[in-house]
SEFIZA-3560 file (N, C-alpha, C; in Angstrom, 3 decimals):
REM SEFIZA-3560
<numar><xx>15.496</xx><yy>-24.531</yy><zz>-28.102</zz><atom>N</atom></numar>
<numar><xx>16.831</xx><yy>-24.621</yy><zz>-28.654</zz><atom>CA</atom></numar>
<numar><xx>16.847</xx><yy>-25.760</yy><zz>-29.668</zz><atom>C</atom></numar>
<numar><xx>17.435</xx><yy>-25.620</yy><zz>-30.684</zz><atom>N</atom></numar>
<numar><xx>17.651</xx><yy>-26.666</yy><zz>-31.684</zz><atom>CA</atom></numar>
<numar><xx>18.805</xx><yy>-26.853</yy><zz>-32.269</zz><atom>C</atom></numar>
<numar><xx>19.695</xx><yy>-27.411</yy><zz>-33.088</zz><atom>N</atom></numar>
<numar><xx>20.583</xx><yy>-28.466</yy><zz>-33.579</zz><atom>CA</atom></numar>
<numar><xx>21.137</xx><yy>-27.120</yy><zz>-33.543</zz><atom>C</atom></numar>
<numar><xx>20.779</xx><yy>-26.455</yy><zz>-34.473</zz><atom>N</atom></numar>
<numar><xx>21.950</xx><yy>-24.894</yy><zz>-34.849</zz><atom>CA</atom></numar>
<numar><xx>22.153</xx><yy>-24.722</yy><zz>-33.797</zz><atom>C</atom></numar>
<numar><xx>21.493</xx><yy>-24.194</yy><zz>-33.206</zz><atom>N</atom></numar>
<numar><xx>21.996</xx><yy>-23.269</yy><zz>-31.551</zz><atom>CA</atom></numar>
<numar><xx>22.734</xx><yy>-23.884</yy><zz>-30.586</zz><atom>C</atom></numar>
<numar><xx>22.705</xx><yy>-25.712</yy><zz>-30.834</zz><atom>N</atom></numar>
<numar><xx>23.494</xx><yy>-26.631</yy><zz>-29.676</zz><atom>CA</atom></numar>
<numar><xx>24.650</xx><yy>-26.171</yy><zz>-30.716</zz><atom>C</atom></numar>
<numar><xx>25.021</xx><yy>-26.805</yy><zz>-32.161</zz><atom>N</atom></numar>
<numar><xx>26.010</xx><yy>-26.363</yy><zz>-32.863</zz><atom>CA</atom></numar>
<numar><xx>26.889</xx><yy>-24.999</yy><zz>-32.759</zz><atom>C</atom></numar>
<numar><xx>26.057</xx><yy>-23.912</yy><zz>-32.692</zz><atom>N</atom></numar>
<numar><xx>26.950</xx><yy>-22.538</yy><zz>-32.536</zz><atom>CA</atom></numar>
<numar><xx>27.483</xx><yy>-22.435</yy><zz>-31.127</zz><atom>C</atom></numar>
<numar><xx>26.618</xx><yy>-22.704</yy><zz>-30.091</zz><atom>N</atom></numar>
<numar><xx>27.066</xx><yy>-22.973</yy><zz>-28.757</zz><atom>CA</atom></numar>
<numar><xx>28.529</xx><yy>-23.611</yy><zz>-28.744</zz><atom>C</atom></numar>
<numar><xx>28.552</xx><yy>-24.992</yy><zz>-29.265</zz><atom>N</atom></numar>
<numar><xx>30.026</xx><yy>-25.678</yy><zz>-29.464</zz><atom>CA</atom></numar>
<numar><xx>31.293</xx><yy>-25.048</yy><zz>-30.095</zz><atom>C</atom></numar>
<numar><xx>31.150</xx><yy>-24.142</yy><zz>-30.911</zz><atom>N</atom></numar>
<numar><xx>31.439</xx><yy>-23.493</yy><zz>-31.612</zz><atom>CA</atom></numar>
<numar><xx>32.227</xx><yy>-22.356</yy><zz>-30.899</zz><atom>C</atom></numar>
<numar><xx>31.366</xx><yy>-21.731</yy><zz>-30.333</zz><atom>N</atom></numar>
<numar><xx>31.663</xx><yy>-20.218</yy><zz>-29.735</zz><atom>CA</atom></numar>
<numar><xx>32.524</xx><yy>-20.768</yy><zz>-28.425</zz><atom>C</atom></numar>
<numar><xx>32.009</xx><yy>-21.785</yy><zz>-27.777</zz><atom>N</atom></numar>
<numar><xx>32.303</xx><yy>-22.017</yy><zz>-26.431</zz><atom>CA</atom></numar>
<numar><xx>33.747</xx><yy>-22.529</yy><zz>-26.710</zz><atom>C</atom></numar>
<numar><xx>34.514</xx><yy>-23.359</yy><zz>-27.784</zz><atom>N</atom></numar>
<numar><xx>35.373</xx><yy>-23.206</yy><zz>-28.103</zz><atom>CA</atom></numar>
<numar><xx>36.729</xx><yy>-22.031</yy><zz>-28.495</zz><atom>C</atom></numar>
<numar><xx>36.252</xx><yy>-21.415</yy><zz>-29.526</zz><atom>N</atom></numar>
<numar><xx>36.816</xx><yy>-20.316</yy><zz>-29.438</zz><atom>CA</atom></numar>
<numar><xx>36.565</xx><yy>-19.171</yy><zz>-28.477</zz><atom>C</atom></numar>
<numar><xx>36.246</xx><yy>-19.505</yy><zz>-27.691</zz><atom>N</atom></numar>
<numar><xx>36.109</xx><yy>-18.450</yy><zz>-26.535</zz><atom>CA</atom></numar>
<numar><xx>38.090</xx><yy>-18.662</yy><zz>-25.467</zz><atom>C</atom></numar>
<numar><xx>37.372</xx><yy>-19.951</yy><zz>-25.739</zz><atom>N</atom></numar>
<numar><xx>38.300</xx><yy>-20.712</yy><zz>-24.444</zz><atom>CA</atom></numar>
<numar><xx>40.035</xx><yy>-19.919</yy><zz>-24.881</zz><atom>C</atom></numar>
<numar><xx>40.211</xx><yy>-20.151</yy><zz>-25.798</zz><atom>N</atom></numar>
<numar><xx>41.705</xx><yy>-19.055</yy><zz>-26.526</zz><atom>CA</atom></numar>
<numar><xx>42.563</xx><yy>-19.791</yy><zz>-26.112</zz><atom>C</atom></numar>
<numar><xx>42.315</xx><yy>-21.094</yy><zz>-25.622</zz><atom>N</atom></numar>
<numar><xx>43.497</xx><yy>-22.426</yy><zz>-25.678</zz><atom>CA</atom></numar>
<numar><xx>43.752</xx><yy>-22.831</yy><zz>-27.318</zz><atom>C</atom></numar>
<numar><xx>44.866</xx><yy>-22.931</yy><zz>-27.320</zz><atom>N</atom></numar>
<numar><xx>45.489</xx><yy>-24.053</yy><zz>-27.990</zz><atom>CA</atom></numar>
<numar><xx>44.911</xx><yy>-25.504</yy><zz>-28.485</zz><atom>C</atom></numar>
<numar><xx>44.244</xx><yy>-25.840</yy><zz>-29.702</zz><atom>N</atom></numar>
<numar><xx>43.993</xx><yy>-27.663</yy><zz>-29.953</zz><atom>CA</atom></numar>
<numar><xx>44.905</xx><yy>-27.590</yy><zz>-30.711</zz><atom>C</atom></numar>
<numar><xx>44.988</xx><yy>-29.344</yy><zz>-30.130</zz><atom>N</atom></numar>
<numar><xx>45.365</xx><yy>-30.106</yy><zz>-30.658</zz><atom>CA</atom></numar>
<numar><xx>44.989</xx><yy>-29.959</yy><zz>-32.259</zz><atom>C</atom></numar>
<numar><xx>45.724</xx><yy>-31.599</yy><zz>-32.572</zz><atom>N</atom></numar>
<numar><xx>44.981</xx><yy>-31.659</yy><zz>-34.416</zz><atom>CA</atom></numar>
<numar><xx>43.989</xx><yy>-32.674</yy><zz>-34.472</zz><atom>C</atom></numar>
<numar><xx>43.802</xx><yy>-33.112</yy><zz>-33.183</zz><atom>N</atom></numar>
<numar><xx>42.697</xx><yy>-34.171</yy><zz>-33.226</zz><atom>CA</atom></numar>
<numar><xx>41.297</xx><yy>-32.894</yy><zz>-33.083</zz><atom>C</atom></numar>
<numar><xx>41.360</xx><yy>-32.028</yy><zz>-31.636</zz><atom>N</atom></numar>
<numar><xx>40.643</xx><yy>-31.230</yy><zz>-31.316</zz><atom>CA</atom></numar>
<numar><xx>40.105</xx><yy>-30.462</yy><zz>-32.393</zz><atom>C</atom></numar>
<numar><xx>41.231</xx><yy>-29.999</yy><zz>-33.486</zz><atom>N</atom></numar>
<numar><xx>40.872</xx><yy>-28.728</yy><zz>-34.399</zz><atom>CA</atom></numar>
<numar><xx>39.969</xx><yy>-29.669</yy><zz>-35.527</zz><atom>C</atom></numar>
<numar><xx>40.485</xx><yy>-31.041</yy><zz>-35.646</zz><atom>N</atom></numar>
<numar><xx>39.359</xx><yy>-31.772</yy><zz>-36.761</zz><atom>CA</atom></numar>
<numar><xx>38.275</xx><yy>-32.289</yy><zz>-36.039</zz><atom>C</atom></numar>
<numar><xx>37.887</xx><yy>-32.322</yy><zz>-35.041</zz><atom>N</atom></numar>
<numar><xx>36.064</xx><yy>-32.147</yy><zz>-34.445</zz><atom>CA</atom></numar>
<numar><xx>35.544</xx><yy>-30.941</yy><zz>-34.531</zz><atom>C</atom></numar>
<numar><xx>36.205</xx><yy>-29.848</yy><zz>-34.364</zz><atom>N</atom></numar>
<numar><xx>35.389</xx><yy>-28.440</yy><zz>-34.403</zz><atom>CA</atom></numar>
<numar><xx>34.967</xx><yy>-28.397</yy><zz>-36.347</zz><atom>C</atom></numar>
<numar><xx>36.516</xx><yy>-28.627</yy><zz>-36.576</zz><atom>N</atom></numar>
<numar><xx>35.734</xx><yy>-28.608</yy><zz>-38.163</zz><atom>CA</atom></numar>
<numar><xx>34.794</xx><yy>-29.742</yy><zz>-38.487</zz><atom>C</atom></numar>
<numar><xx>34.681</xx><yy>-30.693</yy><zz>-37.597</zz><atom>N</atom></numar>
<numar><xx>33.261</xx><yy>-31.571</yy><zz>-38.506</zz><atom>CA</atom></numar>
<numar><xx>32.148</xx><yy>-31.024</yy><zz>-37.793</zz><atom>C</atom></numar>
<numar><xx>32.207</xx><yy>-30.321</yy><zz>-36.658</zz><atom>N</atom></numar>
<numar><xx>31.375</xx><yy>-29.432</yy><zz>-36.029</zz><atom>CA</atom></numar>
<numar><xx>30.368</xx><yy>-28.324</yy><zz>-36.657</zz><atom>C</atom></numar>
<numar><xx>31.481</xx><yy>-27.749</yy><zz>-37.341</zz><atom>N</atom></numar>
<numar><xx>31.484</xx><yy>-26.602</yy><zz>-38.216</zz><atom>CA</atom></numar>
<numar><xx>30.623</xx><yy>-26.815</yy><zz>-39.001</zz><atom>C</atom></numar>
<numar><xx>31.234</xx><yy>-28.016</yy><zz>-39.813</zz><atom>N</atom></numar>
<numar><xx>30.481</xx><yy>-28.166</yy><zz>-41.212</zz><atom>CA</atom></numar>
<numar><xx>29.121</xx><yy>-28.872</yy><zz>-41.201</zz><atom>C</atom></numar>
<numar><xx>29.002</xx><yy>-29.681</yy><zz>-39.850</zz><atom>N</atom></numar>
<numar><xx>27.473</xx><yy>-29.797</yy><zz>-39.385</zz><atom>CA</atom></numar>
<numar><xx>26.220</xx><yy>-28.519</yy><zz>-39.685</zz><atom>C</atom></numar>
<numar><xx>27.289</xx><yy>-27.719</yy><zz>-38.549</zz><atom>N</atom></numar>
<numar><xx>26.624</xx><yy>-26.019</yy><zz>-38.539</zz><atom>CA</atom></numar>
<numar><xx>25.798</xx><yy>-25.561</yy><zz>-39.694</zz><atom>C</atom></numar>
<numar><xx>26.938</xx><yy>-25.670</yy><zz>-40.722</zz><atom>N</atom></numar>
<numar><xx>26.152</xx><yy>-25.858</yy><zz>-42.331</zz><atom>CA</atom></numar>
<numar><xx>25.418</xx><yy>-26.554</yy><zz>-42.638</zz><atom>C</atom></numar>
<numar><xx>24.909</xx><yy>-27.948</yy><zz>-42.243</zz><atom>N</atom></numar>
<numar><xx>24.337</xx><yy>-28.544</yy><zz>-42.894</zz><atom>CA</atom></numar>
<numar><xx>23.240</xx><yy>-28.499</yy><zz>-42.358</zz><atom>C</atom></numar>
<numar><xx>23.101</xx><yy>-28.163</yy><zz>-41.062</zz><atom>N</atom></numar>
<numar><xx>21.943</xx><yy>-27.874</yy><zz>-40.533</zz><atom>CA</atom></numar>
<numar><xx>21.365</xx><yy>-26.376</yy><zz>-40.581</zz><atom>C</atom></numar>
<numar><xx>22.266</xx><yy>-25.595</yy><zz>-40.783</zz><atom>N</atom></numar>
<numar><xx>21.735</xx><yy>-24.375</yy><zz>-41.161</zz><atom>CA</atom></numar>
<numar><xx>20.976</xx><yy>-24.321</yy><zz>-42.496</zz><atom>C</atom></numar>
<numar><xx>21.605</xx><yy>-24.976</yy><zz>-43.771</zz><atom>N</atom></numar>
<numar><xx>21.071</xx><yy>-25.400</yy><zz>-44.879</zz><atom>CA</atom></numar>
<numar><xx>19.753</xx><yy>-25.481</yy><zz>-45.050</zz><atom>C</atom></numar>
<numar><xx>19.908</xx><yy>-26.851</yy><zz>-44.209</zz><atom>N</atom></numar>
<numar><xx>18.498</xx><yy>-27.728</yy><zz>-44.118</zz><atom>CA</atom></numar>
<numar><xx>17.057</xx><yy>-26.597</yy><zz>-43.299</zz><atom>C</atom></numar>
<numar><xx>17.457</xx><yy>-25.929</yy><zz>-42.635</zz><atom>N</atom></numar>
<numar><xx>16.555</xx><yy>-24.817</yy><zz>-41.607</zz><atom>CA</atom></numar>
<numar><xx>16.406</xx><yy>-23.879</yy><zz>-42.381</zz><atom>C</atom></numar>
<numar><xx>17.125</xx><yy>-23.281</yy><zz>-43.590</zz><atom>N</atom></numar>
<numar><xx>17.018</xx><yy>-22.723</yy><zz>-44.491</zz><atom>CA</atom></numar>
<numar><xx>16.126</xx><yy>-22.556</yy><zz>-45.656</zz><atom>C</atom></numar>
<numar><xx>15.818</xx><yy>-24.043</yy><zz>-45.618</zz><atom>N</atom></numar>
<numar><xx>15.097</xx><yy>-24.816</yy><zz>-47.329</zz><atom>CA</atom></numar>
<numar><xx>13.687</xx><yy>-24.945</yy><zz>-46.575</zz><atom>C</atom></numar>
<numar><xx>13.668</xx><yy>-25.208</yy><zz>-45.336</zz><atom>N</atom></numar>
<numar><xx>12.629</xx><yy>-25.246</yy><zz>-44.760</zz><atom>CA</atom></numar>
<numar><xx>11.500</xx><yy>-24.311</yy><zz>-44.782</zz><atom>C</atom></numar>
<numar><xx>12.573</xx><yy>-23.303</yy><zz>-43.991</zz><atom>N</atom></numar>
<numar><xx>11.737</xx><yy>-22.129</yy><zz>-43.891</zz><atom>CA</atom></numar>
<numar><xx>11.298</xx><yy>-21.218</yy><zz>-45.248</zz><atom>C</atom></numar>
<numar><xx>11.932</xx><yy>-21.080</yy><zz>-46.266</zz><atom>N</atom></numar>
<numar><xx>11.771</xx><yy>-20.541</yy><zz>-47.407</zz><atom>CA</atom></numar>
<numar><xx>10.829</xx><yy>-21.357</yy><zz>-48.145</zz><atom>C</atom></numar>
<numar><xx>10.182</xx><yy>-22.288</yy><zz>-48.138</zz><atom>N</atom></numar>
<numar><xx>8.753</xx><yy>-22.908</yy><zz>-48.385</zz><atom>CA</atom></numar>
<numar><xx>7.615</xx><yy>-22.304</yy><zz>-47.890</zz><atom>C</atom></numar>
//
């Protein structure tokens, strides 16, 4: 398992839950998110070498 897959895990396991966040809650998933990207990115540039 690596960074993406802990990342999408957080992700999914969130929107699974079908509670209600907060606005503190909803701005960690989005820096979550945009991790997601950056590590997907980076796993991206990698592998295409």
């Amino acid at each position: 398992m690596d960074a993406a897959d802990l990342l999408h895990c957080a992700v999914e396991t969130v929107q699974a839950s079908g509670e209600v966040l907060s606005a503190q809650q909803r701005a960690v998933m989005h820096l979550v998110e945009m991790a997601k990207v950056v590590v997907d990115q980076a796993l991206d540039c990698t592998q295409s070498r």
